[in-house]
N, C-alpha and C positions, 0 to 999 in steps of 0.2 A: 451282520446280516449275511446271506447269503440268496441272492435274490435271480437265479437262474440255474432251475431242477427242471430236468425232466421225466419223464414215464414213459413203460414201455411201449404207450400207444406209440410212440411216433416212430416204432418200428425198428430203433439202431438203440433201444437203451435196455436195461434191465433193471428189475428187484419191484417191489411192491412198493405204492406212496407209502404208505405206512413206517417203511424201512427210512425211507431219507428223512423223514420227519424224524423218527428216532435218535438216528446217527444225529441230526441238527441239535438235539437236545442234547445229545452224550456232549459235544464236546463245547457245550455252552452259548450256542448262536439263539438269538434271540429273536429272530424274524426271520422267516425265509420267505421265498417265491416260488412256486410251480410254474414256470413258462415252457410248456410243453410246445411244438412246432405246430402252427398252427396252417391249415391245408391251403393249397393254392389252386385256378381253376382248371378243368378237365384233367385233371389226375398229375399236373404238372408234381414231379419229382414225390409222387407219393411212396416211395420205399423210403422216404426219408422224415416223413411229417402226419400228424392225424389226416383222415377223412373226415370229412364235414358232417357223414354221420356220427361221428365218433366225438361230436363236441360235448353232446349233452354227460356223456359217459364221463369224460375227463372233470365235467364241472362237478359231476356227483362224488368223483374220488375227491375233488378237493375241500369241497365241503365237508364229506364226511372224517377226515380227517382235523378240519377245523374243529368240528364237534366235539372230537376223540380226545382232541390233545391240545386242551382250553393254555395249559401252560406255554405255548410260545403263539408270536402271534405269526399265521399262516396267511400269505394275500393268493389270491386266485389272478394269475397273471398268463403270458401268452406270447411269443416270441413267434414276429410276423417277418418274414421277408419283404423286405422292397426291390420288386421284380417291372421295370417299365411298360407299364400296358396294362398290370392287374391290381392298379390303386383303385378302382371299384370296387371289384371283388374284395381284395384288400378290406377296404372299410367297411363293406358290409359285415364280414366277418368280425372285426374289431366291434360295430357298434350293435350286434345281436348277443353279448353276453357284456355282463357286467363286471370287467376284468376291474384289477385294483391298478393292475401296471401291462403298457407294451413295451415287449425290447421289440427294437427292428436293429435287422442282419440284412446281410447284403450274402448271396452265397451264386449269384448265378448273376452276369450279366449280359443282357439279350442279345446285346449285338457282339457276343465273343461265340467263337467256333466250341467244336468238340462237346457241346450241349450246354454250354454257358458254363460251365460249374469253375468257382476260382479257384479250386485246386488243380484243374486237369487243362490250364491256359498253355498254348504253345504257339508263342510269335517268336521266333528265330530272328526276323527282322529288326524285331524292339528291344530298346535297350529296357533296362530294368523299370528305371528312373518315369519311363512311358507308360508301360505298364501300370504301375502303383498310380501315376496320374491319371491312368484313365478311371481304375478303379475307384478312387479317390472322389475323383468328379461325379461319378453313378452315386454313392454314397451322399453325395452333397444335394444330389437331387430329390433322394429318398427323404432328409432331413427335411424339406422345404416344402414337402407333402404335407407335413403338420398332422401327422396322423400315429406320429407313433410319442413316445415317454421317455423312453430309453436309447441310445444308440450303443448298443452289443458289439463285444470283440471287435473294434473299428476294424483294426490292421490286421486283420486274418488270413490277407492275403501274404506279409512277408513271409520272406526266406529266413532260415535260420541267421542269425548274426546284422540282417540288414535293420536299419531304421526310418521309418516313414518319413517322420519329424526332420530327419539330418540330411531324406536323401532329397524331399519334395515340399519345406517345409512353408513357399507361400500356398499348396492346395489345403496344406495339414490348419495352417492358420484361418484359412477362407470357410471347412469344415468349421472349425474351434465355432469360430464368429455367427456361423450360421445356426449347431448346438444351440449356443446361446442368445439368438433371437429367436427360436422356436420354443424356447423354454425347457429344453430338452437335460437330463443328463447326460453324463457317460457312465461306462461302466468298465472297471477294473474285472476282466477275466480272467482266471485264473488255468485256463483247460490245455493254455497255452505249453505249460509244466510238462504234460503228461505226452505230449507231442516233439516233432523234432526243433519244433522253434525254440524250445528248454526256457520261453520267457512270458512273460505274461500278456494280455491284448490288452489297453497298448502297453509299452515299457513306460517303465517308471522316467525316461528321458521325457517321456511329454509332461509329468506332470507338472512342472513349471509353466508352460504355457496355460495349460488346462487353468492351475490357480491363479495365474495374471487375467485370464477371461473370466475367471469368475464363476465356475461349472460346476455342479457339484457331483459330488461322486454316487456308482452303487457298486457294490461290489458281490461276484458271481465263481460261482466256481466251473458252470455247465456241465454239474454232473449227470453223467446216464447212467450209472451206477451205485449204490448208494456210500461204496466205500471211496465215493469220490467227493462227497459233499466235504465242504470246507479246503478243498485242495487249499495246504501252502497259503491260507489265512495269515499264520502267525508272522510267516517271514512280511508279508504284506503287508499285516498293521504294523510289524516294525517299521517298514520302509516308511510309511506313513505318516507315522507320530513324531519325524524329524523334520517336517513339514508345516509351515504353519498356514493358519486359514481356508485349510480340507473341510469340506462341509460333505458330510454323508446326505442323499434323497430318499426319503421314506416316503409309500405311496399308499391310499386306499381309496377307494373310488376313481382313483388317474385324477389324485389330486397330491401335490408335491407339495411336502415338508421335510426341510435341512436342517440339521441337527450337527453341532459342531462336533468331530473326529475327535476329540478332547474328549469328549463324554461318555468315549465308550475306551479311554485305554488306560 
């Protein structure tokens, strides 16, 4: 699978749907997901995400691609922010189209400076370890909304070389725990590669805890480009299949069926 693509609607990506569908076929993926950034209210961070006029358009591309290219199967999915204040909005958005899957991202939080955004945080005073906990806990919040399917690139805030798990690991566990009473997956992203973090969201160090709670996986590449789809797959299902009791999330209607990681290597 490869269950996190986007399109150029959302303003930072490029190439035609048509193109990552292809690329998904050339090198053998069997499922993908369109989760295009889905918009937030009064224009919040729109250089980054659709407009709300812009939904009906994005479902017609994905549909019609569905149509085109009966040979894999395409879900119409959506990748929503959890932003404190716009879980309304939020869910209206989510329950006005009939997505198959939501990831929810964490990428801004409200009460951080510099316009919320977690790449551009600057506290001098806090040590790292603080940092990550706060983020962590905003994150925990977003889970317990029960509005989203997926949780995306959990740890998108480390630094290159740091680990969530190793540095804060009863918030990581409290996350894990809460995943798994909302019924939620995670998701192995892969966009991590193509950045300075040179690793994947999360590293493969959580995956032991992840399989001791029981979680099942999706796995994503977040491409915006098309020769991005499948990033660094192979090394992944290698890592993988050395693992036992990985259960992959397959979604349609935002309803989850696990399929054991055995059956696809």
């Amino acid at each position: 699978m490869d269950y996190h693509l986007h399109t150029k609607l959302c303003k930072h990506a490029q190439g035609e749907v048509f193109e990552y569908v292809e690329e998904a076929i050339r090198q053998g993926i069997r499922e993908i997901a369109f989760t295009d950034h889905a918009p937030l209210p009064d224009n919040f961070d729109i250089a980054h995400r659709m407009e709300e006029t812009e939904l009906d358009i994005y479902a017609n591309w994905v549909y019609q691609v569905k149509d085109r290219y009966p040979e894999i199967k395409i879900c119409f999915g959506v990748e929503a922010d959890y932003y404190e204040g716009f879980e309304d909005y939020t869910e209206k958005i989510i329950r006005a189209y009939e997505f198959d899957l939501v990831i929810m991202s964490v990428h801004f939080l409200r009460h951080w400076s510099h316009g919320s955004w977690v790449f551009d945080y600057h506290f001098p005073g806090k040590k790292q370890k603080e940092i990550y906990r706060d983020y962590i806990n905003t994150v925990i919040k977003g889970i317990q909304t029960g509005l989203f399917d997926i949780l995306g690139h959990v740890d998108l805030i480390k630094l290159p070389g740091d680990s969530l798990i190793k540095m804060i690991p009863e918030e990581v566990n409290r996350l894990l725990s809460a995943i798994k009473k909302t019924g939620m997956a995670i998701e192995i992203n892969t966009s991590g590669y193509r950045k300075k973090t040179g690793a994947s969201y999360p590293g493969f160090d959580w995956l032991k805890a992840i399989i001791k709670t029981n979680i099942p996986l999706t796995i994503g590449s977040d491409a915006h480009a098309p020769d991005q789809v499948g990033l660094k797959f192979n090394d992944v299902y290698r890592r993988l299949k050395n693992e036992k009791n990985i259960e992959l999330a397959f979604y349609k209607n935002r309803k989850r069926q696990n399929k054991p990681i055995r059956d696809f290597l």
